[in-house]
N, C-alpha and C positions, 0 to 999 in steps of 0.2 A: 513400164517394168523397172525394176529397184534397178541403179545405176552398179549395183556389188555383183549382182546376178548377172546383168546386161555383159559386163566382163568377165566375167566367170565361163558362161556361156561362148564366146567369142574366143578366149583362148580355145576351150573345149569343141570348139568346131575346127579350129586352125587344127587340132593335132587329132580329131576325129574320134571315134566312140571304140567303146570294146577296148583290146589289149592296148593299144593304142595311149590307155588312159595312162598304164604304165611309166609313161614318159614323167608325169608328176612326183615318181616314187622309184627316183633312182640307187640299183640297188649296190650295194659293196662287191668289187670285184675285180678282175680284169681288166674288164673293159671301162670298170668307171673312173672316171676324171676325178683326183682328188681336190676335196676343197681348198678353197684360197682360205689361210690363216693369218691375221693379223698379228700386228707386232704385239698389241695388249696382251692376247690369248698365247699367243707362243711365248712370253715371258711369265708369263703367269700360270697353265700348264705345267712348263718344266719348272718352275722354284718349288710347286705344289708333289711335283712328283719324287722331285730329289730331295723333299721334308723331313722323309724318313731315315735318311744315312746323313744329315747335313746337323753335324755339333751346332749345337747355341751357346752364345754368351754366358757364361755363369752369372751372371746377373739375371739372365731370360729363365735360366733356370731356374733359378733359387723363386721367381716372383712366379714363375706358373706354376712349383708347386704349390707357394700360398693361394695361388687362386682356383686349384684343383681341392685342396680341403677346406676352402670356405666354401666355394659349390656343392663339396659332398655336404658341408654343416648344413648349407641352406635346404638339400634336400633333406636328409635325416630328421631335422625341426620341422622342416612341413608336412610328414607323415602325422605329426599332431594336429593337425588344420584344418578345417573345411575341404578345401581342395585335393589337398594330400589325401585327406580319405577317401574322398569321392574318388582319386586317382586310384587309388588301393583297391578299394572295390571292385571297381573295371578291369583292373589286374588281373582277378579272383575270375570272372571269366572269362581270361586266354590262357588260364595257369599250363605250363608246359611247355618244354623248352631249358634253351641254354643261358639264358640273359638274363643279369640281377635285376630284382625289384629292389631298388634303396629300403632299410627299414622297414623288412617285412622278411617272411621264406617265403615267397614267392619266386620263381620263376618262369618266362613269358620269352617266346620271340624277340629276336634282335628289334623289329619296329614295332612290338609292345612296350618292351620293356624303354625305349629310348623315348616315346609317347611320357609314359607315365614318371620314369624319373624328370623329364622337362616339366611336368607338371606339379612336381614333389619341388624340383627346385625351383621354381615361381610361386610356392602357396602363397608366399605374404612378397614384404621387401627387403629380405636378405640379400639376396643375391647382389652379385658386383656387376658395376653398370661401365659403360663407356659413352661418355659426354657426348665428343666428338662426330660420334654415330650415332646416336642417340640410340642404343640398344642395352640391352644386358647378353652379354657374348654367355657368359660360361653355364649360363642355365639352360643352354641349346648345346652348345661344343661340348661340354662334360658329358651330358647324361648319352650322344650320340657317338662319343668315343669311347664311353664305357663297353656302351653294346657291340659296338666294333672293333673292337678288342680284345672282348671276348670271343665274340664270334670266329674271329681270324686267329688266335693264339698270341697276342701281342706282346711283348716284353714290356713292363714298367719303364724303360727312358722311349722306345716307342709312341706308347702312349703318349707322353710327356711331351714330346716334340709332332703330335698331332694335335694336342690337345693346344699347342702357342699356333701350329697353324691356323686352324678352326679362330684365333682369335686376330689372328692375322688377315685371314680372307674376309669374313662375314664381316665385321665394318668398314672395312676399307668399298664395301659395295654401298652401304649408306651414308656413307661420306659424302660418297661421289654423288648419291643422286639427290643430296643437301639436307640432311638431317631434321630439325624440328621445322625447319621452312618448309620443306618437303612434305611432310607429314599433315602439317597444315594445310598446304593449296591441292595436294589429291587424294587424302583423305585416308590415304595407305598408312599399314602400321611400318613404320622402321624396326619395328623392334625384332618382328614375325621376318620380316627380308633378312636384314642382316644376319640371323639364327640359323635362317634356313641355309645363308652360302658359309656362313663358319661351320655348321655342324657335316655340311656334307665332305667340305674341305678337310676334317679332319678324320669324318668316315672311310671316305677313298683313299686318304693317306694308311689309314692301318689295313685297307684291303690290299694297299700294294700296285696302287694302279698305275701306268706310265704315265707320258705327258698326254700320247693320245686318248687314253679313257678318262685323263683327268677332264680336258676338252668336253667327253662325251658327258663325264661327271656334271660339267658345268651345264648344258644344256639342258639334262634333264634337272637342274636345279632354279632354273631359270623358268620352267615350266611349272613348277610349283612354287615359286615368288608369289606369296601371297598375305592375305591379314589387312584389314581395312582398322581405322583408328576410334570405331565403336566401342572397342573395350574400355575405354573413359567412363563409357555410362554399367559397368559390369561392377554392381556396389557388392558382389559374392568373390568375385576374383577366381572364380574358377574359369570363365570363359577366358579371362586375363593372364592365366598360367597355361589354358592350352594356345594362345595366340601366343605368347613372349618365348615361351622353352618348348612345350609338349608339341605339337605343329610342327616346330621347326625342327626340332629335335628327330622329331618320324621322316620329315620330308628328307632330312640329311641321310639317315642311314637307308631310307629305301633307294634313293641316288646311286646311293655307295654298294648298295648288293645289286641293284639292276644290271648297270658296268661289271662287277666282277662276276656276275652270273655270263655274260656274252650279250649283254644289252646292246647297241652300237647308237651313235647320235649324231645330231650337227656339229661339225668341228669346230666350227666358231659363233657362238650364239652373242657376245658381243659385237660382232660386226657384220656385213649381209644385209640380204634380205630381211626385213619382217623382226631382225633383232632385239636383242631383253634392252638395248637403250634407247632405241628410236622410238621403242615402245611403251617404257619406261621416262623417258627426258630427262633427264639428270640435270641440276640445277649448276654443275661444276664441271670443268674438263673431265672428258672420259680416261684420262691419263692417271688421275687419282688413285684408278685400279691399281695401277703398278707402283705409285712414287715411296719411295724410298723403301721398296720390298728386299726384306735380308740385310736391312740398314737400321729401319724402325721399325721395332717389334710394338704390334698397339696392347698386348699384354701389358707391357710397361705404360701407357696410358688408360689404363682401365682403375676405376676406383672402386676399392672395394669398403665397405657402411660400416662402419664405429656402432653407428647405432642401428638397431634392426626395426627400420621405416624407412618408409619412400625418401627418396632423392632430394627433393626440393625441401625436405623436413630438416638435413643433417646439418646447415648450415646453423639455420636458426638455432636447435640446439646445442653444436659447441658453440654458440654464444653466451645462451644462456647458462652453463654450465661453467662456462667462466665468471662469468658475473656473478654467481652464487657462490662461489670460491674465491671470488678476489675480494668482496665485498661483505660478505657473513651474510646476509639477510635472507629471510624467512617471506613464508607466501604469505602468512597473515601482515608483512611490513611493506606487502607491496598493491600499489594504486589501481597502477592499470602497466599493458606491454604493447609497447607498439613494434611490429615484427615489418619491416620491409624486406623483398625479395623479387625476383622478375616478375613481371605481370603474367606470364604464363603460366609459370613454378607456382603463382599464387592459385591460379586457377585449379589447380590442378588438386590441392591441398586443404581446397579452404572447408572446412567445416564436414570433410567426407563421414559415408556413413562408418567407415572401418576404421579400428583406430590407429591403425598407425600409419594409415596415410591422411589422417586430419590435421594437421600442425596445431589447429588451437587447444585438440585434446593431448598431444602429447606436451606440450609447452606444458600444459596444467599437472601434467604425471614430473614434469621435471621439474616443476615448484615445489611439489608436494614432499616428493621421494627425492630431487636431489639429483636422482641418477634417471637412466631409464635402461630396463632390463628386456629381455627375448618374452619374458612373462608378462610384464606390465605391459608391453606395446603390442599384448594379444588378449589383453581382457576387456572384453567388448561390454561387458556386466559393470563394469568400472564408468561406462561411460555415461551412467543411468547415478553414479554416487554424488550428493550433494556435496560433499566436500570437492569434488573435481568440477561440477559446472559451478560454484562457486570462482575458482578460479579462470574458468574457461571463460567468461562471461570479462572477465578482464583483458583479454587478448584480442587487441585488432591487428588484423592481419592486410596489409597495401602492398597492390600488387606495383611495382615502381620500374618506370619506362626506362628510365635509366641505366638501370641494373639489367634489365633485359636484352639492352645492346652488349652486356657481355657475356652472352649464355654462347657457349656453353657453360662456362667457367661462370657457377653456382656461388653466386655473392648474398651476404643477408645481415640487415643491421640490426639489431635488438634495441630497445629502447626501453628503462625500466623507471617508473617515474615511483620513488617510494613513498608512505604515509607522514614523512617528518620532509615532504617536500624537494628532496635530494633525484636529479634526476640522472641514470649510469645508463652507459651504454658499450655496445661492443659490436663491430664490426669486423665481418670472418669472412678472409680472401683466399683461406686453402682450406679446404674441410682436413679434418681429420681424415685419413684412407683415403686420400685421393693424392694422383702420382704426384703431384708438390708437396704433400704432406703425407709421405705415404707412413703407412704402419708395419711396425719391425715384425718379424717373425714371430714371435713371444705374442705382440700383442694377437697378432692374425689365430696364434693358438689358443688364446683365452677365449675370446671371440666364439669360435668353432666349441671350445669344451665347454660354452656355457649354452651351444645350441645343441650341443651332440649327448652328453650326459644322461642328463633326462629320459634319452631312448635307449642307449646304447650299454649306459653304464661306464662308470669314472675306466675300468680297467679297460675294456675295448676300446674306447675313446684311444688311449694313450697307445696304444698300439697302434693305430689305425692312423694316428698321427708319425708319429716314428716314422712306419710304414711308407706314406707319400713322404715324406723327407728324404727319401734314404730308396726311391724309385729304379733306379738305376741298380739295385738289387732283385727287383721283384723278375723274374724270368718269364711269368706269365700272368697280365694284370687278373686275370681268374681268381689267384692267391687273394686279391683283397675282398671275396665276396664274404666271406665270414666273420669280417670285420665290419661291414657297413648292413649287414645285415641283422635284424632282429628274429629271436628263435623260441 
C-alpha cells in the first residue's frame, strides 16, 4: 500500500469514520481554539492592514506615481500588440460590469477586468521591473488595484498607498525565496509569485480588510502561488503577459473579494503545518518577509526602461547610445560590436524571435536610427530589412561570468571596433531608470506620452497625466476611467 495512504488511513481510523471525520475541518467559533500566529505573519498582517491610513515619505509618493503612469503607459501601448488584443478580445466576452478595460469601452468584472489589464501591461517590455526579485511588480499591483478600487469606491491617495503596498509585499516574497537562483533550480516563475502576493496585497488594502483577513488574505494567496518558468520558450508573449501581470493580477483580486465577501482561512500560512515555505524552501532566511518593512520602500528600488525592450537589452543600449554621441560615427564606419553582459541576461536576449527582446536586432535599430523608439522596437517587418541584418550580422553578443556574479545589478560593456581601425568602448554600471540612475519626472512623462499618444491622443494624455500627479485629489479613482479609456 502507498506509504501517503498507509497514513492517511491510520490517522482516519484513530478518529474513526462518519461525523467523526469532522475533526479534520475545524470550524470558526466558540469553542474553537485559535491559531497560533507567528511573529513574520503578525507583523506583516497588521503593516498590510494599517497601509491604508499610514502617510508615506514624499519621496514614496512622488516615485509611485511615476510608477502608476508608466504602468498605465505600458498598458495603453500594449492595447496595440498582439497580446493586448488578444487581451481585448477576451474582454469583449465578459463585457459587463463595473471595472475598466485600459484602452478600450469596455467594461468587465473586477477579476476580468484585472486579468486583462495585467495582460495589456506585459504585451511587450515596458513595464518596470525589480531586480532584486526578479519580477515586474506594477503590471500585476496596478491593473489589481485599479479594479479594486473601483470596486470598493477608493479615493485617489488610497489607491496610491496600495498600490506602494502591492509593491512592498509581492517582492519582498521573491526575495526571500532567492530570485533568479530560485527560478533556475525549481523551475518556478518569480515573476507569476511575486505579482500574485503584491497585487492581492494591495487588493485587500483597498477592500479594507484588518490584520485578521489580511492573514486569511495571505493564505488564500499562497494557494494560488503559481507560474512555472516555460514562458522563456513563449516566442508570441502572450502566454508571457498572462504569467508576469494577467494571473497574478486575477489571483490578487480574487484573494481580495473572497476575504471581504466572508471568506475565512488559515491564520498563518507562513508558518505550521504544511506551510507556503516549507513548501516553497526559500533560498534566504524567512525573515526577509518583514526586514526593513515601513523603513524600505521597494518602489524606491524598482527600475523603470528608458528604452521600451527587455531588461537585459537597456544596458547595452545606453552604451551604445553614448558612443554614438561621444564619438560621431555612423553604422557604415563601424566593423563589428562586441556586446558583453551576464551569461544569463545573454541567454535570454540572444538573437530572440521578437524584437525587442533580441539585443542584436535592437543594437542594429540603434546604429541605424541613432535612437530607439516604442515604434521601432515593435516592428517585427524591420527584422526581415537588409539594411538592419546588415548590421546585425556585425554584433556578437558574450555571455560573461563575471558580470553575472553581479546580477542583479545589470552590467554591459560595448566594444566598437571602427573601419579606420579605432577601437571605443563603454561600460554602463547604472542603466538609465534604475533607482541609481533613476529618471526625473519629466523624463518618466515623455516616456508614457510617447507610449500613450498614439491611443489616447496628445489632449487626454495630458490630463490623464496631471491627473495621477495630483492623486490625492481624485475622491474616487473611478474619475480616471475616461481618461485611460479609448471611445
Amino acid at each position: 500500500m502507498n506509504r501517503g495512504r498507509t497514513h492517511w488511513m491510520t490517522r482516519r481510523n484513530l478518529i474513526g469514520t462518519g461525523g467523526a471525520m469532522l475533526a479534520f475541518a475545524p470550524l470558526r467559533g466558540a469553542s474553537a481554539a485559535p491559531s497560533s500566529v507567528g511573529p513574520i505573519m503578525a507583523k506583516l498582517s497588521t503593516y498590510m492592514a494599517e497601509a491604508a491610513s499610514r502617510p508615506l515619505p514624499a519621496t514614496v509618493v512622488e516615485r509611485t506615481k511615476q510608477a502608476i503612469l508608466d504602468t498605465f503607459a505600458a498598458m495603453i501601448s500594449g492595447a496595440e500588440l498582439p497580446p493586448g488584443k488578444f487581451a481585448q478580445r477576451f474582454a469583449v466576452r465578459f463585457r459587463g460590469g463595473a471595472a475598466t478595460v485600459v484602452a478600450s469601452d469596455i467594461l468587465c468584472g473586477p477579476v476580468e477586468a484585472a486579468l486583462v489589464n495585467g495582460m495589456l501591461a506585459h504585451s511587450d517590455e515596458t513595464d518596470d521591473t525589480h531586480p532584486a526579485s526578479l519580477s515586474h511588480p506594477g503590471s500585476a499591483v496596478v491593473p489589481a488595484a485599479l479594479a479594486a478600487g473601483e470596486t470598493f469606491s477608493a479615493s485617489g491617495e488610497r489607491f496610491l498607498r496600495a498600490v506602494a503596498l502591492g509593491y512592498d509585499i509581492g517582492p519582498r516574497v521573491t526575495a526571500t525565496l532567492g530570485e533568479v537562483e530560485y527560478m533556475a533550480e525549481t523551475h518556478r516563475s518569480t515573476h507569476a509569485i511575486a505579482g500574485t502576493f503584491g497585487a492581492a496585497a494591495a487588493a485587500g488594502s483597498l477592500a479594507g480588510l484588518d490584520a485578521e483577513k489580511m492573514r486569511w488574505l495571505l493564505s488564500y494567496t499562497a494557494q494560488q502561488a503559481s507560474g512555472i518558468a516555460s514562458w522563456q520558450r513563449d516566442s508570441e508573449h502572450v502566454e508571457k503577459s498572462f504569467d508576469f501581470a494577467g494571473m497574478p493580477a486575477r489571483n490578487g483580486i480574487t484573494a481580495a473579494l473572497l476575504v471581504e465577501a466572508g471568506g475565512t482561512g488559515v491564520d498563518d500560512v507562513f508558518s505550521g503545518a504544511d506551510n507556503f515555505l516549507d513548501a516553497f524552501k526559500p533560498r534566504n532566511p524567512r525573515e526577509m518577509l518583514i526586514e526593513a518593512l515601513g523603513e524600505r520602500y521597494e518602489v524606491m528600488r524598482t527600475d523603470v526602461k528608458k528604452w521600451t525592450v527587455g531588461s537585459p537589452i537597456q544596458a547595452p543600449l545606453d552604451a551604445l547610445y553614448a558612443l554614438l554621441n561621444e564619438y560621431g560615427f555612423n553604422a557604415d564606419q563601424v566593423r563589428s560590436v562586441a556586446v558583453r553582459v551576464a551569461t544569463h541576461e545573454a541567454s535570454v536576449v540572444d538573437n530572440r524571435e521578437i524584437p525587442d527582446i533580441s539585443l542584436q536586432h535592437m543594437l542594429a535599430v540603434m546604429l541605424i536610427d541613432r535612437t530607439v523608439t516604442f515604434r521601432s522596437a515593435h516592428d517585427t517587418a524591420r527584422m526581415r530589412d537588409p539594411a538592419i541584418l546588415r548590421e546585425r550580422a556585425k554584433i556578437r553578443l558574450v555571455g560573461d561570468d563575471d558580470l553575472e556574479k553581479l546580477l542583479p545589478k545589470r552590467v554591459a560593456v560595448v566594444e566598437v571596433t571602427l573601419s579606420d581601425g579605432r577601437t571605443v568602448s563603454k561600460r554602463v554600471e547604472t542603466v538609465r531608470g534604475t533607482s541609481a540612475n533613476p529618471m526625473p519626472r519629466a523624463e518618466i512623462i515623455e516616456k508614457a506620452r510617447d507610449l500613450c499618444t498614439p491611443v489616447l491622443g496628445a489632449e487626454k494624455f495630458e490630463r490623464l497625466s496631471d491627473a495621477i500627479f495630483t492623486l490625492e485629489n481624485v475622491k474616487n479613482i473611478v474619475e480616471l476611467r475616461p481618461l485611460l479609456q479609448r471611445t
